[in-house]
N, C-alpha and C positions, 0 to 999 in steps of 0.2 A: 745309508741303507744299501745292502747287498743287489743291484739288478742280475737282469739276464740279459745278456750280449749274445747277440751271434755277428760274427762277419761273413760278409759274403763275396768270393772273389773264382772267377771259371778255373784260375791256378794260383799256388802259391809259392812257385817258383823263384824266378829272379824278374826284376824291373823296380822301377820306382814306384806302383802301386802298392807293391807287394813288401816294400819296406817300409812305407808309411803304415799299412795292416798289420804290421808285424811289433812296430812301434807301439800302436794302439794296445794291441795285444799284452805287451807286457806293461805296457801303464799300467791298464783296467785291471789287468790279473793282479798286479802289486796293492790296488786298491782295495782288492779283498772282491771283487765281483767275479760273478760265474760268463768267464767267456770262452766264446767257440766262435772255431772257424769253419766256414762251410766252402768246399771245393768242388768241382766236376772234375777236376785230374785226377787220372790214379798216380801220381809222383805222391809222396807222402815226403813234406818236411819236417826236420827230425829235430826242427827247435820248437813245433808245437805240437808234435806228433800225439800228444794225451789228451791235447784239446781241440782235434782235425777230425773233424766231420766228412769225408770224403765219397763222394757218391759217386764216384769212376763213372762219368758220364761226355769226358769232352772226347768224342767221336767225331771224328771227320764224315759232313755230309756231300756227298754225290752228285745230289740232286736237290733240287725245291722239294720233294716229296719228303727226301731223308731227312732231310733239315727240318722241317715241320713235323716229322715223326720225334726223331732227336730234340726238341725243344720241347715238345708235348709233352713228351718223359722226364726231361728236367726237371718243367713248372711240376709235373705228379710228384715227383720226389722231395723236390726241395718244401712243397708246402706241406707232405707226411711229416717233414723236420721238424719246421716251424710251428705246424699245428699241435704237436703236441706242448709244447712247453708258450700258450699264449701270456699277450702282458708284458713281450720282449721287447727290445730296443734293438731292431736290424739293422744293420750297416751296410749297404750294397757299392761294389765300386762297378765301374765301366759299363759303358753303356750296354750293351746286348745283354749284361748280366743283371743289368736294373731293372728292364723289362723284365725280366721272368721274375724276377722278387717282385715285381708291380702283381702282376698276375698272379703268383703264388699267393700273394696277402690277400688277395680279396675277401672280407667279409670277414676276417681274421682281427682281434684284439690286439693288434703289435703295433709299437711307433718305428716306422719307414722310413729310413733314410737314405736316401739315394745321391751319390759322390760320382759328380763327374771328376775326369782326372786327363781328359787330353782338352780341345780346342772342339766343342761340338759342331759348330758353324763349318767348319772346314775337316773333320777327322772323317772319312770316308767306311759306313760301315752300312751301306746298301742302303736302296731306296725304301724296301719293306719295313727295315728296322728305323729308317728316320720319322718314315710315317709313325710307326707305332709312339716314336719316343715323345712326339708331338702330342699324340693322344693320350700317352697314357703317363705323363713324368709330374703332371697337376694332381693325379691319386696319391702321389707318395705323401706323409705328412711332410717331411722337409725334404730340400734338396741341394747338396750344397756344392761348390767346384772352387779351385783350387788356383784360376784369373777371373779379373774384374771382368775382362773382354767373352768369357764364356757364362758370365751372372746376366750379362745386360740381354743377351741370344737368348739365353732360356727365357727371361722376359715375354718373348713372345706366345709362350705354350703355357708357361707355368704362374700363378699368381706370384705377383712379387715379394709378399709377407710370408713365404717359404724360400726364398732363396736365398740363402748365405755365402757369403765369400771366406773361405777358409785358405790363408796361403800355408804352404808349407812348411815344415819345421826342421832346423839342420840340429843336430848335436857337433858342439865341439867339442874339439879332443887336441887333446897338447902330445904332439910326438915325442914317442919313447927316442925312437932312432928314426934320426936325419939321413936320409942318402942324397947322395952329391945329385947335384942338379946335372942333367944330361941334354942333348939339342932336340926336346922331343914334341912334336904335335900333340896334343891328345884328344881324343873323342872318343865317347861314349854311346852306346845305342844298341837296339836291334837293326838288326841290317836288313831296312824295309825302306819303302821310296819317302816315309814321312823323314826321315832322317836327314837327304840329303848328303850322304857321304860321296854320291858320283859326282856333284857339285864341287864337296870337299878335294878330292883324290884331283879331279881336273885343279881345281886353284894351286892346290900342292904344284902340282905338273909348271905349271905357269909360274909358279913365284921363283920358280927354282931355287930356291933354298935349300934344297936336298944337295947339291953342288958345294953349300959351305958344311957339311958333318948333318945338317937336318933330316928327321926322320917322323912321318907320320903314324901313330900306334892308333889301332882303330880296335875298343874293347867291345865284344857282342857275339852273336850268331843272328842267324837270320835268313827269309827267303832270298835274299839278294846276293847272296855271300860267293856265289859262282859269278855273276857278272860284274861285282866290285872287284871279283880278283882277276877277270878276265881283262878289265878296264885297265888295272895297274900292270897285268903285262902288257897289252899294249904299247902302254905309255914305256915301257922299259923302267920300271920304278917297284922290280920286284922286291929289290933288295931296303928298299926306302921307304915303302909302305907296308906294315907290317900288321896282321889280324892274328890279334889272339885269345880268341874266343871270350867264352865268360872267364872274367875274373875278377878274383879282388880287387874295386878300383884304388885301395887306398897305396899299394905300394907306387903308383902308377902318379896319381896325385903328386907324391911327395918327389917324385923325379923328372918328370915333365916342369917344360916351362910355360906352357901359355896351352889353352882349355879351349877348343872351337864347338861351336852348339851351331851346325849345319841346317838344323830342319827346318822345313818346308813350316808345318805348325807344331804349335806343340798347346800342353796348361802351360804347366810350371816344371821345369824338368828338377829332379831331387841331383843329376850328376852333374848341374851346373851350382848349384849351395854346394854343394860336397865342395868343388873344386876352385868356389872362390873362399870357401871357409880353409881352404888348402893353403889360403893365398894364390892361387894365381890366378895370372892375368887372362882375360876371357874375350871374345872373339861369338858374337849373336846374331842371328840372321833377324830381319824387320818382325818378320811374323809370329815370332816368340814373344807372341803377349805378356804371358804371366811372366817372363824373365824380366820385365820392363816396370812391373811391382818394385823389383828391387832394384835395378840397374839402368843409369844414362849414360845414355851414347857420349863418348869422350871425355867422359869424366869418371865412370866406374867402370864401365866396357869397352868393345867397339864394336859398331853393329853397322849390318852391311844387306843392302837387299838379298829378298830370297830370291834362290835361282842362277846366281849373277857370280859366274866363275871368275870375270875377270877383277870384278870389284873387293872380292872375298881374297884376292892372288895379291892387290895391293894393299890390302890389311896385315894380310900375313906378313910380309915384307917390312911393314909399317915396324908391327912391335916386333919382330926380330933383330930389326936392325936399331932397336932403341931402348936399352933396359931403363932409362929413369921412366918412358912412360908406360912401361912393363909394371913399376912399383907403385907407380902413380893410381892407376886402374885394379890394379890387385889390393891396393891398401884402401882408397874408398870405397870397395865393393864389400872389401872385411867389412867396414864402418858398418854400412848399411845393412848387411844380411844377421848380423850382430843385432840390431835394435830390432828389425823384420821379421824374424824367423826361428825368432826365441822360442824352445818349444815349450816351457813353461806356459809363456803365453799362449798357446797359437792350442796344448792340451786341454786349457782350460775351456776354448771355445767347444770342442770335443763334449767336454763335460756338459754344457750349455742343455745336448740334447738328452740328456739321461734324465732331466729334472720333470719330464713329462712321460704323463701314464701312475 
């Protein structure tokens, strides 16, 4: 039977939300259902551009005053969407943006699903908005997130016969064209303090690896992107630490050798499957719960407290100077994100919430 979908996401730009949405996307659409995405950017993406809802509404606010004006107007808009096509099946990702689909539904005939997608317990997005999420994340009909360790948190606000644990889904792909492996770092991210790149750029510094041909590629933009490169001249590592912007990570995958996941927290990052589904060897700070779904310490990864330059300096050293436990770590983590993160499986649970209404 044909539903109605809408997803709901403040942008549909780039991150690993935005490709899981986009996944969705063309599942449900192959399936024969009417789906839409609902945005507050005016950026318009031109792989769903006939089925983008955009209500050019992400404004930068000033002040508390702005901000509660700017959100006022949201929730008006986005419930004018939703209100008319009732009996839908919502999909909201991140959290400021679930609240306002909390509120927009109100009293409305839709099933509500609300997807966290970072670490709620520790992701910093104002005391106003935690209040609220506490009050108000028990109205959605479901609610689901993407680690165990942010299922068990919501526990405390939400009843627990709505809260699902949904992990991630990788597609693989068999390379057309191989490029030669190169001496490269990599990491992925916005360049924000969740990340931990100043953590990274310092261990880089200390392992000195960069002395034997090594080089650190840091893929993203972001607030922090003047004081990360402020950092690396310091250090004298202009030439050795290298940003470049957004891009494709896949060329990037196939020519690096070892994948470091820096952050402070995270859910489940999609550029850490990407890049052991790459095969490589991988490098996780403690507090990447959801990466611990699928990866043990010294057996499929190496994981290293958060924070901790100097300990994160003798890791990197560790698998540099060691390819059998480079293959070692990259081939059990294949194993596992293999059985884990099957997306056949993982879209079926997806399917799971359409069967209601």
């Amino acid at each position: 039977m044909k539903k109605k979908i809408y997803l709901i996401v403040s942008s549909i730009q780039t991150g690993g939300t935005q490709k899981i949405i986009l996944d969705l996307f063309n599942y449900w659409k192959v399936k024969g259902h009417n789906v839409k995405i609902i945005t507050f950017d005016k950026k318009i993406n031109s792989k769903v551009k006939k089925s983008l809802i955009n209500l050019e509404l992400q404004n930068t606010s000033k002040n508390l005053f702005q901000a509660m004006f700017n959100n006022l107007k949201r929730i008006y808009e986005l419930r004018k969407v939703i209100k008319k096509k009732q009996h839908s099946h919502i999909f909201s990702f991140i959290s400021t943006t679930n609240i306002l689909a909390i509120i927009s539904n109100i009293g409305l005939k839709n099933n509500l699903i609300i997807c966290e997608r970072n670490d709620p317990e520790l992701q910093n997005i104002g005391k106003i908005w935690v209040i609220l999420r506490k009050i108000l994340y028990r109205y959605a009909d479901k609610v689901t997130a993407n680690s165990k360790k942010a299922c068990k948190y919501l526990e405390n606000f939400v009843p627990k016969k709505k809260i699902f644990f949904i992990p991630n889904h990788i597609f693989f792909y068999k390379s057309k064209k191989k490029l030669k492996k190169e001496k490269i770092l990599l990491a992925i991210g916005r360049l924000h303090y969740q990340k931990g790149f100043d953590t990274l750029i310092d261990s880089f510094s200390l392992s000195k690896v960069y002395k034997f041909g090594w080089k650190l590629v840091i893929l993203g933009k972001g607030p922090e992107e003047k004081f990360l490169k402020k950092k690396v001249k310091n250090l004298k590592l202009v030439n050795k630490v290298l940003f470049k912007g957004f891009k494709d990570p896949m060329p990037w995958y196939k020519k690096s050798k070892i994948f470091v996941l820096s952050s402070r927290y995270e859910g489940t990052p999609n550029v850490l499957l990407e890049a052991v589904s790459m095969r490589l060897p991988t490098i996780i700070t403690n507090s990447c719960y959801g990466a611990k779904y699928y990866l043990k310490n010294n057996i499929s990864t190496l994981e290293v407290p958060v924070n901790n330059s100097e300990a994160l300096s003798r890791l990197i050293l560790k698998l540099v100077n060691n390819n059998n436990l480079q293959k070692k770590i990259s081939n059990e983590a294949y194993k596992k994100i293999k059985k884990l993160a099957n997306y056949k499986k993982i879209f079926r649970m997806w399917d799971f919430f359409l069967k209601e209404i």
